[in-house]
C-alpha positions in Angstrom: 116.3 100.7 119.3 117.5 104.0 118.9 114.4 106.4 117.4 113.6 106.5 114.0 113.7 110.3 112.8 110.8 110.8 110.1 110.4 114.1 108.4 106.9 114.6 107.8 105.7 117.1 104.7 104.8 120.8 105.4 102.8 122.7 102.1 100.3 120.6 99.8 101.2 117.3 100.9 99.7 117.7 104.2 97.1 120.1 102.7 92.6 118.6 103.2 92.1 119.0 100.0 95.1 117.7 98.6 97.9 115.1 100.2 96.8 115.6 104.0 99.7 113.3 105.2 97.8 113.7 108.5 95.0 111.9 108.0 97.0 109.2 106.3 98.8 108.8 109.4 95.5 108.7 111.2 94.2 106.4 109.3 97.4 104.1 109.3 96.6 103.9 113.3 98.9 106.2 114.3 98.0 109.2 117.2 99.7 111.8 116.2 100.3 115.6 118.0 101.4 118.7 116.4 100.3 117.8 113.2 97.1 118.9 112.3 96.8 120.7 108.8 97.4 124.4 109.0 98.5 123.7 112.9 102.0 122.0 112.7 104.5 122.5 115.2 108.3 121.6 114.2 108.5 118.4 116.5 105.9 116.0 116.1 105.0 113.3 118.3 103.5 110.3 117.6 102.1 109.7 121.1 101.3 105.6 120.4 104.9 104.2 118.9 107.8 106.4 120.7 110.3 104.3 118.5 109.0 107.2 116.3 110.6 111.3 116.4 108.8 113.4 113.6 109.9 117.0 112.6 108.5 118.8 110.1 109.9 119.7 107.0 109.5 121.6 103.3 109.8 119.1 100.8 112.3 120.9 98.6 115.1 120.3 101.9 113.9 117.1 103.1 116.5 114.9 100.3 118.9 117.2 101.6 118.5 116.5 105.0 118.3 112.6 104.3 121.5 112.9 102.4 123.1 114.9 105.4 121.8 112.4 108.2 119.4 114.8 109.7 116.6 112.0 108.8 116.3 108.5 108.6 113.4 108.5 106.8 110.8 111.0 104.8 107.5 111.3 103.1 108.5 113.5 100.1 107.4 113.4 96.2 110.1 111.9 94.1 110.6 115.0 91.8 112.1 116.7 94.9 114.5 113.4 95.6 115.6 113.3 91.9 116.3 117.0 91.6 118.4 116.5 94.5 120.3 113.6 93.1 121.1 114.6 89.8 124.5 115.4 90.5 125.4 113.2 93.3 127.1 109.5 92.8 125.6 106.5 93.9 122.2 106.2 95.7 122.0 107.5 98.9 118.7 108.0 98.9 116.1 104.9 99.1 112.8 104.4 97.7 111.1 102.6 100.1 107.9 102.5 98.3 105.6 104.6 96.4 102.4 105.6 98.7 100.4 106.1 95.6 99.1 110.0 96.4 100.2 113.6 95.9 100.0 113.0 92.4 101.8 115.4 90.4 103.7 116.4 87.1 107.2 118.4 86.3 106.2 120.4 83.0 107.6 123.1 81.0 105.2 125.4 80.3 105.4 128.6 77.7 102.5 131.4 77.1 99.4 130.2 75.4 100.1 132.6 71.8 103.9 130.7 71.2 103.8 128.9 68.6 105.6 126.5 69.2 104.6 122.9 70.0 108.0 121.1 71.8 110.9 122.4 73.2 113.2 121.4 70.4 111.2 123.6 68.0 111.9 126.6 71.0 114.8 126.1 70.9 115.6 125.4 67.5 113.3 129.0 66.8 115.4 131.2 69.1 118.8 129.8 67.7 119.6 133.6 66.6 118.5 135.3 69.2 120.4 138.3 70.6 118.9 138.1 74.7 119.4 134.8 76.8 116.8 132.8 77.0 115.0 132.8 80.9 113.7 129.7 82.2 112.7 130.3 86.2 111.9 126.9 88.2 112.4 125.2 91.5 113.7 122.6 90.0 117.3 124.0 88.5 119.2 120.6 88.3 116.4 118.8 86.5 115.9 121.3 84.0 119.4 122.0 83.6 119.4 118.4 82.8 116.3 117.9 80.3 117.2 120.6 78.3 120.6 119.3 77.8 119.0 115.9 76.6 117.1 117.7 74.2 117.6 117.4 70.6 117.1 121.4 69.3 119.1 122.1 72.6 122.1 120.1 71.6 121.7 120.7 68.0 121.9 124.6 68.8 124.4 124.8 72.0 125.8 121.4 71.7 127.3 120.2 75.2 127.2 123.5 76.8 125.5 123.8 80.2 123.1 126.7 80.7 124.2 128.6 83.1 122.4 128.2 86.5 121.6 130.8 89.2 120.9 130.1 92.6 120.2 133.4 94.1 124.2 134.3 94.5 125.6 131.1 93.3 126.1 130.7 89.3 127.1 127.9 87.2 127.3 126.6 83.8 128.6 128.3 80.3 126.0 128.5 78.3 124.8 132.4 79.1 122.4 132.3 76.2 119.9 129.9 78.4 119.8 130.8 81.7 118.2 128.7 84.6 117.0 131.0 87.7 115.8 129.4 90.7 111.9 130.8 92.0 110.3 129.7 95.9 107.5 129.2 94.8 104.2 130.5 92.5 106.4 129.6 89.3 104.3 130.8 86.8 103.8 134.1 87.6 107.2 134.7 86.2 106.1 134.6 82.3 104.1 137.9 83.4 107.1 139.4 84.7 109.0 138.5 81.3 110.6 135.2 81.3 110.4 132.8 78.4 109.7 129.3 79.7 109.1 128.1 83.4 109.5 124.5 84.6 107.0 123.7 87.4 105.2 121.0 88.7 101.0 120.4 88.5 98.5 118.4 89.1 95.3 120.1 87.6 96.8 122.5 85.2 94.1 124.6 86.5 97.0 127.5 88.2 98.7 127.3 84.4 95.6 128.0 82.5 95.0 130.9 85.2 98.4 132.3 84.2 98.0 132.1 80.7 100.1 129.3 80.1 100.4 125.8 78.2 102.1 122.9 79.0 105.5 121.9 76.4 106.9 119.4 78.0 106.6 116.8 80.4 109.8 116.2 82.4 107.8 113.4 84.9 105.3 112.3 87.0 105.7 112.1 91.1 104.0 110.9 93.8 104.6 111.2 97.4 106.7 107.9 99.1 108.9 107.0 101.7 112.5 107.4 101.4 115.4 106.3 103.3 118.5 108.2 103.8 121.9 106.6 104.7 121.5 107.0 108.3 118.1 104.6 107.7 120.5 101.7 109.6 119.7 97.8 108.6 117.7 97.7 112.4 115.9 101.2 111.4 115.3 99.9 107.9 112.8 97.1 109.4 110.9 99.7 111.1 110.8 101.6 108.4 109.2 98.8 106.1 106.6 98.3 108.9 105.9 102.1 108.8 105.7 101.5 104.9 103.3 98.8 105.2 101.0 100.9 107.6 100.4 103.7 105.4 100.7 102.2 102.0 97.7 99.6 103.5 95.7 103.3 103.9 96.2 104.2 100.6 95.3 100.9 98.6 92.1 100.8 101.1 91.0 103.7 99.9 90.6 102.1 96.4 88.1 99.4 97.6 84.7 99.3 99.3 83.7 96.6 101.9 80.7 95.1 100.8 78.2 92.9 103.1 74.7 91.6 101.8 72.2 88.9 102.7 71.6 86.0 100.2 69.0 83.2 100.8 71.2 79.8 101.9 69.9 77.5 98.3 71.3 80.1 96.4 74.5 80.6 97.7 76.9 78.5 95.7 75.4 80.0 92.9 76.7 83.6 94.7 80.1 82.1 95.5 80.5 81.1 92.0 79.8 84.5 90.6 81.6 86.6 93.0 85.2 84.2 92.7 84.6 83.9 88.1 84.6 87.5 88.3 87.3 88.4 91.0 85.1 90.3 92.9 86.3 89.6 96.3 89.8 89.7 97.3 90.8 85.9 98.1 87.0 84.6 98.6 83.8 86.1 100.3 83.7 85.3 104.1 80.1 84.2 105.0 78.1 83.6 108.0 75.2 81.1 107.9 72.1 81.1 108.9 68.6 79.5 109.1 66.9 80.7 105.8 70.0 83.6 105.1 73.4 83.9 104.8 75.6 87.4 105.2 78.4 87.4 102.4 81.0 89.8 102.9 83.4 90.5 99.9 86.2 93.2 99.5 86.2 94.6 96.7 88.0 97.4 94.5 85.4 100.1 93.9 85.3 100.3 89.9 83.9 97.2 90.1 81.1 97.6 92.5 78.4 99.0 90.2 78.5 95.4 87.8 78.7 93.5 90.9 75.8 94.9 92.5 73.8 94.4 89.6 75.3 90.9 89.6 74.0 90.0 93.1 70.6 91.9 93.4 69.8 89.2 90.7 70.7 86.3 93.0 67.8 88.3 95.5 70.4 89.7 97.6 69.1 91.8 100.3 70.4 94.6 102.9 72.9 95.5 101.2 75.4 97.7 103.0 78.6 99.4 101.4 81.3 100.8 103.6 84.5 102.3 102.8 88.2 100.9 103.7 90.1 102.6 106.1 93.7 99.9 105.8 93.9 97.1 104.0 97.0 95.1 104.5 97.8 91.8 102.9 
């Protein structure tokens, strides 16, 4: 089969502390090289499956380069696919499936003293006002978009579209809300005088730095595979496999593997109570013994701390908890 090109996140998605893509190829069983956080090279090679040829890429370009046919496939958050596809027909890109990290959210945020408490009431407010109104974001398409489906927007400017600039390129006729495309640290741009910014989050914590609280929320993301239209139907089976792989790292990583010892008259009474309360996922494997059995459950870890008490008062003994590093149904 011809390789599979996969572009692989550069910034907080493969950041330790926050998506580290890295270790969730790691942990899927892959070896990779040239990928190490704070290390990556622009060709990455995944040294055990040469079906695979990674490059690295910033998440802003990587729908671009799906759409184009640069990749066939790319671990990217989905505000940075839909921003791309707001104005383009059809689906060309594919959501493969969500990998359930990288959590974040597309806000609009305005300084903490406004007064006002939506975006229809800003916008309704500054209906009379003589100077545009300045919104900087990465995201120009979706804003351009949101605002337009906003009540006090339409009510004030009607169908108008505020007028968009990226760097020299400008478009839209609305000049009284203007839409200016930032690279990055977003917020900083209320400082330097701008009314509104549109930015994504996850703790809130760089907002509340800047002096800034959240309007609006435009939507939630999370990192996934996608599929561009070079993702052929032969590539598109290796890319569910790939899928499978790393989504089985994430879901692990919501349960613990549990094993315990539990005297052999008293374990259908431990079988009962581990399948009535679903605390195993199909039914615990056990090994018998003499006097003692080992039960071995997966389970998901919010329920750990009942179950424990559950079993400690069947006499369970050495019990050990481990954590999940795939689990794949």
């Amino acid at each position: 089969m011809e390789k599979i090109i996969l572009g692989l996140p550069k910034g907080s998605l493969n950041n330790v502390n926050r998506g580290n893509t890295y270790q969730l190829l790691v942990d899927a069983g892959y070896e990779v090289l040239g990928y190490e956080p704070g290390k990556e090279d622009n060709e990455i090679t995944i040294l055990n499956d040469p079906e695979i040829k990674g490059f690295l890429t910033r998440p802003q370009s990587a729908p671009v380069e799906l759409n184009r046919r640069i990749l066939d496939l790319a671990i990217i958050g989905e505000d940075w696919v839909r921003e791309e596809s707001v104005n383009v027909e059809g689906e060309l890109i594919k959501k493969i499936g969500d990998l359930n990290y990288g959590q974040t959210k597309l806000i609009v945020a305005v300084p903490n003293d406004d007064h006002y408490n939506s975006l229809t009431e800003f916008f309704r407010d500054n209906k009379n006002r003589k100077t545009p109104i300045l919104c900087f974001t990465e995201y120009p398409n979706l804003t351009r978009q949101f605002f337009m489906e906003n009540e006090g927007y339409r009510e004030v400017f009607g169908e108008k579209k505020p007028l968009v600039q990226v760097r020299g390129l400008w478009d839209g006729d609305n000049e009284k809300v203007q839409v200016i495309n930032s690279d990055g640290a977003t917020e900083v741009y209320i400082a330097k005088g701008a009314d509104l910014v549109v930015d994504n989050t996850q703790t809130g914590s760089s907002l509340k730095k800047a002096g800034l609280k959240i309007l609006e929320t435009i939507m939630e993301s999370s990192a996934g595979l996608y599929a561009g239209p070079s993702c052929t139907p032969e590539k598109a089976e290796k890319a569910k496999i790939i899928f499978e792989q790393l989504f089985g790292v994430t879901k692990a990583r919501k349960y613990f593997d549990v094993k315990f010892n539990i005297a052999n008259h008293r374990m259908d009474e431990v079988k009962d109570f581990l399948l009535s309360n679903e605390y195993c996922s199909d039914e615990p494997t056990t090994v018998e013994g003499n006097s003692f059995s080992q039960v071995n459950v997966l389970i998901p870890k919010t329920m750990f701390p009942e179950m424990l008490k559950g079993i400690k008062s069947f006499g369970a003994s050495a019990i050990v908890r481990e954590n999940v590093k795939q689990y794949v149904r």
